[in-house]
C-alpha positions in Angstrom: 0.0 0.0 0.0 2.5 2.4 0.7 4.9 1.7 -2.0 1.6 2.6 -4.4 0.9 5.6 -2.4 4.6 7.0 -3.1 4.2 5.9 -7.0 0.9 7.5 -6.8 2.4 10.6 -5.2 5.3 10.7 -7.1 3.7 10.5 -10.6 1.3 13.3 -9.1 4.6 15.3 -8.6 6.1 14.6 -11.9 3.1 16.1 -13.9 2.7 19.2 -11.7 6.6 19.5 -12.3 5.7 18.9 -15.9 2.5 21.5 -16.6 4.2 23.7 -14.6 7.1 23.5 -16.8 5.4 23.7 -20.5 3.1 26.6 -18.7 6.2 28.4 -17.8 7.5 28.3 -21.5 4.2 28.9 -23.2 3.6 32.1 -21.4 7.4 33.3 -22.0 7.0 32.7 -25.5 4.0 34.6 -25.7 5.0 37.1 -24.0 7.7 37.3 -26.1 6.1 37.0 -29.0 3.5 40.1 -27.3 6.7 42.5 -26.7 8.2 42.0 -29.9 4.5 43.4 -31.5 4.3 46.3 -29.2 7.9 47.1 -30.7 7.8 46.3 -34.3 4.6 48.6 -34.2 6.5 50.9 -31.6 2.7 50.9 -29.7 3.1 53.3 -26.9 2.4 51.7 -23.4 2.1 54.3 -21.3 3.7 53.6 -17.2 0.1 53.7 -15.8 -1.1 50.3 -17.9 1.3 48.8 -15.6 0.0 49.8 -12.1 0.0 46.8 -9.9 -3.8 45.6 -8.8 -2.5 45.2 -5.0 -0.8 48.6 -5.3 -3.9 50.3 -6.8 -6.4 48.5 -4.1 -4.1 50.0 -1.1 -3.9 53.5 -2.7 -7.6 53.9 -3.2 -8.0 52.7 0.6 -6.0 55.3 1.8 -7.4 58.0 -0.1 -9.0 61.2 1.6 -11.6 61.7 -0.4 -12.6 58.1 -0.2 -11.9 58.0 3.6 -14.2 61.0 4.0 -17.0 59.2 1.8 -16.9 56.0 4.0 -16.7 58.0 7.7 -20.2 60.3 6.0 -21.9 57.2 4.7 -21.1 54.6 8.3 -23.2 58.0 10.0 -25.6 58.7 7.5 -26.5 54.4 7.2 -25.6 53.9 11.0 -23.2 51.3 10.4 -19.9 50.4 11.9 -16.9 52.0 9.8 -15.1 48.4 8.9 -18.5 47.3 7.6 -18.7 50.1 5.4 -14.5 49.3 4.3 -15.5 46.1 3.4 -18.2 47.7 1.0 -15.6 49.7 -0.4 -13.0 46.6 -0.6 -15.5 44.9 -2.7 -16.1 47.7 -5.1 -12.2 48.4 -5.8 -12.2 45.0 -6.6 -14.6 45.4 -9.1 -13.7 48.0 -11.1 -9.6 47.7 -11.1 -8.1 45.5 -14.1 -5.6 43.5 -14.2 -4.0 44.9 -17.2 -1.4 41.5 -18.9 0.1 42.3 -22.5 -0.1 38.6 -23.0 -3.6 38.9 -22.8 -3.9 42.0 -25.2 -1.6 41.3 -28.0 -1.7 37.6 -27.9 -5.2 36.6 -26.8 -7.4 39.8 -27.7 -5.4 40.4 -30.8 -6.2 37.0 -32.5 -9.8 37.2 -30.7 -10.6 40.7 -32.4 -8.6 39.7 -35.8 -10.8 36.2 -36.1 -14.0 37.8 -34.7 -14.0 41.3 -36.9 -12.4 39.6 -40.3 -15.1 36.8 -39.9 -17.8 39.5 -39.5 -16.7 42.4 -41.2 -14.6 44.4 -43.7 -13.0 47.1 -41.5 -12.7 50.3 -43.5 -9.8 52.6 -41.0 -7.6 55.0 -42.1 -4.3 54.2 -39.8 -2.9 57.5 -41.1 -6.3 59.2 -38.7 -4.9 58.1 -35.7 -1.4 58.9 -36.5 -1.9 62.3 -36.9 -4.0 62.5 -34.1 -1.2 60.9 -31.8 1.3 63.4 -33.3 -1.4 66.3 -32.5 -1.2 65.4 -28.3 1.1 67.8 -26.6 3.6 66.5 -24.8 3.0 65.3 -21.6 -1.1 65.8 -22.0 -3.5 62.5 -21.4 -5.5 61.3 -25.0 -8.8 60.5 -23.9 -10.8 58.6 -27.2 -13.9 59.8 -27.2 -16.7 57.2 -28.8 -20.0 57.3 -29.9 -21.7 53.7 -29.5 -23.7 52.2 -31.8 -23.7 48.4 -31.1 -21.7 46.1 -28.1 -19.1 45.1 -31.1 -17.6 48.4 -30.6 -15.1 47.5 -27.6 -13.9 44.8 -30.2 -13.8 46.4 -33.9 -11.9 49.6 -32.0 -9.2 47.4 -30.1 -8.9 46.2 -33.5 -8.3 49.1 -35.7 -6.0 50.9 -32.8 -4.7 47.7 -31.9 -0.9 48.7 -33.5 -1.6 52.3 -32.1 -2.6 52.2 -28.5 -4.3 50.1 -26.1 -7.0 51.5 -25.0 -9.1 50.6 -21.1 -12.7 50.9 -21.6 -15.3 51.9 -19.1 -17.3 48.2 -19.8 -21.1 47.7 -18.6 -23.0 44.8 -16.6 -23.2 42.9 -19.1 -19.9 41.7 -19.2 -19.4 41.0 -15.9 -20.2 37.6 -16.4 -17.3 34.5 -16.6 -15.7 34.4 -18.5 -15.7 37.8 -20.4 -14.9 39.3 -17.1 -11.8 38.1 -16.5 -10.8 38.7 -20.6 -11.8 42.4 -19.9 -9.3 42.9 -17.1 -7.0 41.3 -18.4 -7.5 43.6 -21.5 -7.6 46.8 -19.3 -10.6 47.7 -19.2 -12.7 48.5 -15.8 -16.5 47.9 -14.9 -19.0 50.3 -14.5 -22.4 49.9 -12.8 -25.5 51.6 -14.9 -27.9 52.8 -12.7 -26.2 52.4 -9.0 -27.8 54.8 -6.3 -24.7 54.2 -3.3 -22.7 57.3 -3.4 -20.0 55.7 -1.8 -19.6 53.5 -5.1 -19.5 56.6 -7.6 -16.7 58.6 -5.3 -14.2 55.1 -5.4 -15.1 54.8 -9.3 -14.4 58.4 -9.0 -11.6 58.7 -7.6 -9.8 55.1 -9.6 -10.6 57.2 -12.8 -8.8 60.0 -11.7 -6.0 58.1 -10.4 -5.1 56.7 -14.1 -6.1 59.9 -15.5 -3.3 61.4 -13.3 -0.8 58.8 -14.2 -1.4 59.2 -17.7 -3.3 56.1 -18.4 -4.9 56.6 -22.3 -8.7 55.8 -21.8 -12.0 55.8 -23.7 -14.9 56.3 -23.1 -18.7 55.9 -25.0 -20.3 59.5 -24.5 -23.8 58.5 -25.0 -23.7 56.4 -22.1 -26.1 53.5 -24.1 -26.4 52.2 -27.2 -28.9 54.3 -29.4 -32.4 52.7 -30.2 -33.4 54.5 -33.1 -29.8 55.1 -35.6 -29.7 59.1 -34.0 -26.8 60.2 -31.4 -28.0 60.0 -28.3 -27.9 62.8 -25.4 -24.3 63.2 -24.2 -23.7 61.3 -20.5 -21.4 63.6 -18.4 -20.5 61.9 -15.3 -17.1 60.0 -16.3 -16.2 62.9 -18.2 -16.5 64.9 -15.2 -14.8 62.4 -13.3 -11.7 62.7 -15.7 -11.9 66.5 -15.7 -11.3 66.0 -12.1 -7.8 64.5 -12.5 -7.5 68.3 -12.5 -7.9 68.8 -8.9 -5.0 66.8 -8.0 -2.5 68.4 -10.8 -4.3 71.5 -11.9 -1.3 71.7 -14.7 -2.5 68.6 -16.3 -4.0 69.0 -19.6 -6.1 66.9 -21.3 -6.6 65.7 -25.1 -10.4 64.4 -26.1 -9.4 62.4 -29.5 -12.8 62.1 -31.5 -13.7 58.9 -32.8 -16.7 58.0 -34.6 -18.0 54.4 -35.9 -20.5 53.2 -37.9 -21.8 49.6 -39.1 -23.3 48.5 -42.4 -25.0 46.1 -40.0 -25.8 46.2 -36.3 -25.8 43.3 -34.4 -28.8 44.1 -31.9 -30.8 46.2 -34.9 -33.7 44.0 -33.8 -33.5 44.3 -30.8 -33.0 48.2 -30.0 -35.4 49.2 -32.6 -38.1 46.6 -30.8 -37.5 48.6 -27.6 -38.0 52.1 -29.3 -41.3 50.2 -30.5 -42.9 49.9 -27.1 -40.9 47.3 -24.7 -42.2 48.3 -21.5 -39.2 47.9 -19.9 -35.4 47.6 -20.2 -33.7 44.1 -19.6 -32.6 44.1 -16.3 -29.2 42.9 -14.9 -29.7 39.5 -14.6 -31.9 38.9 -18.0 -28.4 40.4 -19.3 -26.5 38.2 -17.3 -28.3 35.7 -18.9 -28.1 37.0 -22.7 -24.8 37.1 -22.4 -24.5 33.2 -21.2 -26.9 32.1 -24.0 -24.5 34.1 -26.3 -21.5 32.1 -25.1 -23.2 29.0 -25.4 -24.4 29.7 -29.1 -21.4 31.1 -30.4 -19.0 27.9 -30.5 -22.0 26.7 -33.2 -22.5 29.9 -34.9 -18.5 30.0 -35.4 -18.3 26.5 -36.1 -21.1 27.3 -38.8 -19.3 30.1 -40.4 -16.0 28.6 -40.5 -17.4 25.3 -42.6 -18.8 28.6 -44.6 -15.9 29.6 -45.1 -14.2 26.0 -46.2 -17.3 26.0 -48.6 -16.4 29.6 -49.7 -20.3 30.4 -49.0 -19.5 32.8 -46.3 -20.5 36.2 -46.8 -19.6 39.2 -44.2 -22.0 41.9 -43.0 -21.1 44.7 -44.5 -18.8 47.3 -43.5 -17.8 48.3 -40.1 -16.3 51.4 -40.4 -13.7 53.7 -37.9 -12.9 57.6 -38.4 -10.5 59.5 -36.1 -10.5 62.9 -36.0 -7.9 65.5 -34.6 -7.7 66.2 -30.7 -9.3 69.1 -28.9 -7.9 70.2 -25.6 -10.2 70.9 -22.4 -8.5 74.2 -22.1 -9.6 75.0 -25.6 -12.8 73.6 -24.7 -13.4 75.7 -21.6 -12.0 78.7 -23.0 -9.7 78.7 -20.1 -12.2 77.9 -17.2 -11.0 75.6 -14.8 -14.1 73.3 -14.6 -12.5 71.2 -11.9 -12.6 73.8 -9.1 -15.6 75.6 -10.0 -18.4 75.2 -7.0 -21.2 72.2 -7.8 -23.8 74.0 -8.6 -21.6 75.3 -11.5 -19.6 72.7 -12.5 -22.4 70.2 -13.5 -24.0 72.8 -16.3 -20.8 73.9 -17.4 -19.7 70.1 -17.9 -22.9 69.1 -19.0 -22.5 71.6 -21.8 -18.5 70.4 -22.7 -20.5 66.9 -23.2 -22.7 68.3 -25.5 -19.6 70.1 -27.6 -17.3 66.9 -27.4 -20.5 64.9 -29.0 -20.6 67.7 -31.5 -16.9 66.7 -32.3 -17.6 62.9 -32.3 -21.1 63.8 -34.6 -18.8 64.9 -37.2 -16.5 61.5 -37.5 -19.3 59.0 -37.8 -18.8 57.4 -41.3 -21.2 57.2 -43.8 -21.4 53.5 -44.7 -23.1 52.1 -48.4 -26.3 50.3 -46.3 -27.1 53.8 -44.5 -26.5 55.9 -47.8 -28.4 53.6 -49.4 -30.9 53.7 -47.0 -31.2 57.4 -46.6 -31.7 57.7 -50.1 -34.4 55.2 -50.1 -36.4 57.3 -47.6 -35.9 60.6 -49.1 -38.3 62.2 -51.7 -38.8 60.9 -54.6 -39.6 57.6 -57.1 -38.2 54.5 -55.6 -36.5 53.8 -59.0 -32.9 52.8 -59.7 -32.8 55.5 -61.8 -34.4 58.1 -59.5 -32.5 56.5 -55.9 -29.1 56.4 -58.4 -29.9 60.4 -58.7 -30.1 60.5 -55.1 -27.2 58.6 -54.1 -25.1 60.6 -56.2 -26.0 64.2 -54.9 -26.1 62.7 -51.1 -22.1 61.5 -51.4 -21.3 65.0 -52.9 -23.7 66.9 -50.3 -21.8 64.7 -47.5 -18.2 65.2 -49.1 -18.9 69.2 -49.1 -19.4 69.1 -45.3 -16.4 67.1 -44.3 -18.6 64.0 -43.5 -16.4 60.7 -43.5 -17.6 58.5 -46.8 -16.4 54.9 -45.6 -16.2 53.1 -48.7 -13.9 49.7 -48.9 -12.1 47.7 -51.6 -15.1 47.2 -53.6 -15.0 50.9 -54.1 -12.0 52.3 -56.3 -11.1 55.7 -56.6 -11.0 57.2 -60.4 -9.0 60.2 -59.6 -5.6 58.1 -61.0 -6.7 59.8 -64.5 -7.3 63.8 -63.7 -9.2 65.0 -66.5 -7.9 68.9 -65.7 -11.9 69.8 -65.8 -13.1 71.3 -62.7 -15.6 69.2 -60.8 -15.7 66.6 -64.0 -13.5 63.9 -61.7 -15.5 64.6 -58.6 -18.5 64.1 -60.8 -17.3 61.0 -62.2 -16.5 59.3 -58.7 -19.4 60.4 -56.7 -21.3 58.5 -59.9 -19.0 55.1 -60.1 -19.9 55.2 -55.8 -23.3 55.9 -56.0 -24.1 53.0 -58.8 -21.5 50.6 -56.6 -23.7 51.4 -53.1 -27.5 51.0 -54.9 -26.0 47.6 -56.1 -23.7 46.2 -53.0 -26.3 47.8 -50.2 -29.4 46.8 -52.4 -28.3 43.5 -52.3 -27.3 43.7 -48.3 -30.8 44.8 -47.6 -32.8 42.6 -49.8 -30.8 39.6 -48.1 -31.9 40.6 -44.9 -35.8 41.0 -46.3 -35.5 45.0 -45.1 -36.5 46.1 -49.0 -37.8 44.4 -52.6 -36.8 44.7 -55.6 -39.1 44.4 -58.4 -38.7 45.6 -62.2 -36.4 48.5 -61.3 -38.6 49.5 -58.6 -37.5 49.2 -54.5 -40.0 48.7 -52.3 -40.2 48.9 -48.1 -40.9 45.8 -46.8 -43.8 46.2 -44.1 -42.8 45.9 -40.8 -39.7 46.9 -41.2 -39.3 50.3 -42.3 -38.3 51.0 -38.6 -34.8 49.2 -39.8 -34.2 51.2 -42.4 -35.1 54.4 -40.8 -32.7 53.3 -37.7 -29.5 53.2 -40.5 -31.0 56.1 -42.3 -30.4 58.3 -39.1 -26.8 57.5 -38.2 -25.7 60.1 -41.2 -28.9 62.5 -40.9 -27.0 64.5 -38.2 -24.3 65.4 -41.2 -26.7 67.2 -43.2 -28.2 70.7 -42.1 -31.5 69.6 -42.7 -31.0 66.0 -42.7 -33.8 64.6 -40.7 -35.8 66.7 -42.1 -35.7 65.5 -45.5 -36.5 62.1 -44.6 -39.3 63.1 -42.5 -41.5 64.9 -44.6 -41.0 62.6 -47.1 -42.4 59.7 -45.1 -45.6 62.2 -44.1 -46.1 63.0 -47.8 -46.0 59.3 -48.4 -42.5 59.8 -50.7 -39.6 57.4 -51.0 -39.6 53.3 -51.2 -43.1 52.6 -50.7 -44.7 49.4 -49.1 -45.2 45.9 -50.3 -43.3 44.5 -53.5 -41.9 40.6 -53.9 -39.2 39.1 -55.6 -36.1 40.1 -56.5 -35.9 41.7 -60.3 -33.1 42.1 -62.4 -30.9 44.9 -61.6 
């Protein structure tokens, strides 16, 4: 008995030996094989991505403001002080990542690269975020700004800034569930609670924002706060941005760089869904029918990627559409506040003077969404007019010039060459020609994306709304409305004098 007890023992010691060996070497050579990106692309990893988790836990504990919070709310709640430490314990050890460049450029990096090439065809202009980059004074903190139109945003933006910048996120409920929690620390980013009422919470989320502010951690943040339900920008959400203007308070020589970044999506993801909620849902899921969502997404998505990828054996696999990124140049907060420094100015003033900085950094971010071919296409559609090639062709073409005279981003891929190789020397004549070759290239491509997804018909030349889902359409429609001065508008009167695509229509005709 004993003499199988040491065997047993002994083999038991030989493979812990073992694993512990090949882990050792695996996660050298990837982390290898992670430092050697981060310098062949020369990313810049600034010194706060670093901060140890242990180390940030103790500083927050120890902070005044924090310490202040916790003696106010033990009074106000009548509880003892190390009960209301513990609370504060719990929530620094929610929201601080655990930041590993394994993780990013080895496991995130082939994550994004699979999940966006499988997906989509990323139109991104690296040359954007370069000059934006170059544009940061030295030694001020780039803070992305976002707007956010579907939950694939945290993973088609780590994707086109991936050789950039790593980014940390300010990440929702809904990926605090295993194991997406544990990727999104490990990534960087930190959790945020919608919703929560304990003051105590918002001051350590406070102050953990400032403290990598102050350090010169490069974040991003989404500044609608929520995911739009009907294709417009929503109301700006100040309160992390006034949490980062904070940062302030501790080094009022700290200056801060809001990089603009807009996105845009042939396809949405949650389309459905969002535009069903605009449509009546009484109520918003709640955390746990999240929780749940997200769980039923985990379980479905080995089969739906096991699905595509036979697809793509077969070559039968065919991508959404375009998901498309525009940065645009920084703006500093003390441009911004035209020298006002927000951080020290009395409550009562500070909230409507940030409040209205929200609303001028959306204005910023408004202007770098991307027009994509599915929301031109579907603009045009809605507009004024016969729904006939000929007559949505016409509209096409005068919508890409009207967007291209206001500085609008046109996000238009590899299935869209430029002409201007061959200048004909005749003003407007090449501007002409390419706004043409795009406009005929976006009725065909987008007509086809949105008769696959049984959003319009096309019948003898003729497009036609399917019913039921004009909501769709209008939802893409919107995203670019805000480009044009009287964008919404346009749309809108149409559909109350009964103009555009109309109703009904089967089949496919011959285009």
């Amino acid at each position: 008995m004993l003499g199988w007890t040491l065997t047993i023992a002994g083999g038991l010691l030989g493979y812990e030996l073992l694993r512990f060996a090949v882990l050792r070497r695996v996660r050298g050579r990837l982390r290898e094989g992670a430092l050697a990106y981060v310098r062949r692309h020369q990313v810049r990893l600034e010194a706060a991505r670093f901060i140890d988790r242990l180390w940030l836990r103790e500083g927050l504990l120890v902070d005044p403001e924090i310490d202040r919070a916790m003696i106010r709310a033990a009074e106000e709640q009548r509880l003892p002080l190390a009960t209301v430490r513990m609370r504060v314990v719990e929530y620094v050890d929610e929201i601080a990542p655990a930041f590993s460049i394994t993780a990013y450029y080895r496991v995130a990096a082939v994550l994004a690269r699979l999940v966006v090439n499988l997906a989509y065809e990323v139109v991104f202009d690296r040359r954007e975020v370069v000059a934006a980059q170059a544009a940061v004074p030295p030694g001020a903190v780039a803070v992305y700004v976002i707007n956010h139109r579907s939950n694939a945003d945290y993973v088609v933006l780590s994707y086109g800034l991936l050789r950039h910048v790593a980014l940390s996120y300010a990440v929702g409920e809904w990926a605090r569930v295993w194991p997406l929690d544990v990727l999104f620390r490990a990534f960087g980013s930190y959790f945020v609670r919608r919703g929560e009422t304990d003051k105590l919470y918002h001051k350590v989320l406070e102050r953990y924002v400032q403290r990598l502010v102050g350090q010169g951690g490069v974040t991003g943040f989404f500044i609608e706060g929520g995911l739009s339900r009907d294709g417009l920008l929503r109301p700006p959400k100040a309160g992390l941005l006034d949490y980062i203007i904070g940062a302030r308070r501790d080094d009022p020589d700290l200056e801060i760089a809001f990089v603009p970044v807009g996105l845009n999506f042939d396809r949405v993801l949650e389309d459905a869904h969002l535009t069903a909620e605009l449509q009546g849902r009484e109520r918003k899921p709640s955390a746990p029918e999240k929780a749940l969502s997200a769980l039923r997404l985990l379980v479905r998505l080995p089969v739906l990627v096991g699905a595509n990828l036979v697809r793509v054996a077969l070559r039968a696999h065919r991508k959404l559409g375009y998901a498309a990124v525009s940065v645009g140049p920084p703006v500093l907060l003390s441009e911004l506040s035209d020298g006002q420094d927000l951080a020290r100015l009395p409550k009562d003033q500070r909230r409507p003077a940030i409040d209205a900085l929200a609303h001028r950094l959306l204005g910023r971010v408004s202007r770098q969404v991307p027009a994509t071919p599915v929301c031109l296409l579907c603009y045009a559609l809605l507009e004024a007019g016969e729904p006939t090639d000929d007559a949505v062709f016409t509209r096409l073409q005068r919508l890409l010039a009207e967007l291209r005279r206001v500085g609008a981003p046109v996000a238009l891929g590899a299935a869209f060459p430029r002409l201007r190789e061959a200048e004909s020397g005749i003003p407007g004549l090449d501007a002409a020609v390419d706004d043409g070759h795009e406009a005929q290239m976006v009725l065909f491509l987008a007509g086809y994306a949105l008769e696959r997804r049984g959003l319009v018909g096309h019948d003898r030349g003729v497009f036609h709304l399917r019913p039921g889902r004009e909501v769709l359409v209008r939802y893409y429609a919107n995203s670019i409305a805000h480009h044009l001065p009287d964008g919404l508008e346009r749309i809108a009167a149409a559909a109350d004098a009964g103009g555009g695509a109309g109703g009904g229509g089967q089949g496919r005709g011959g285009r």
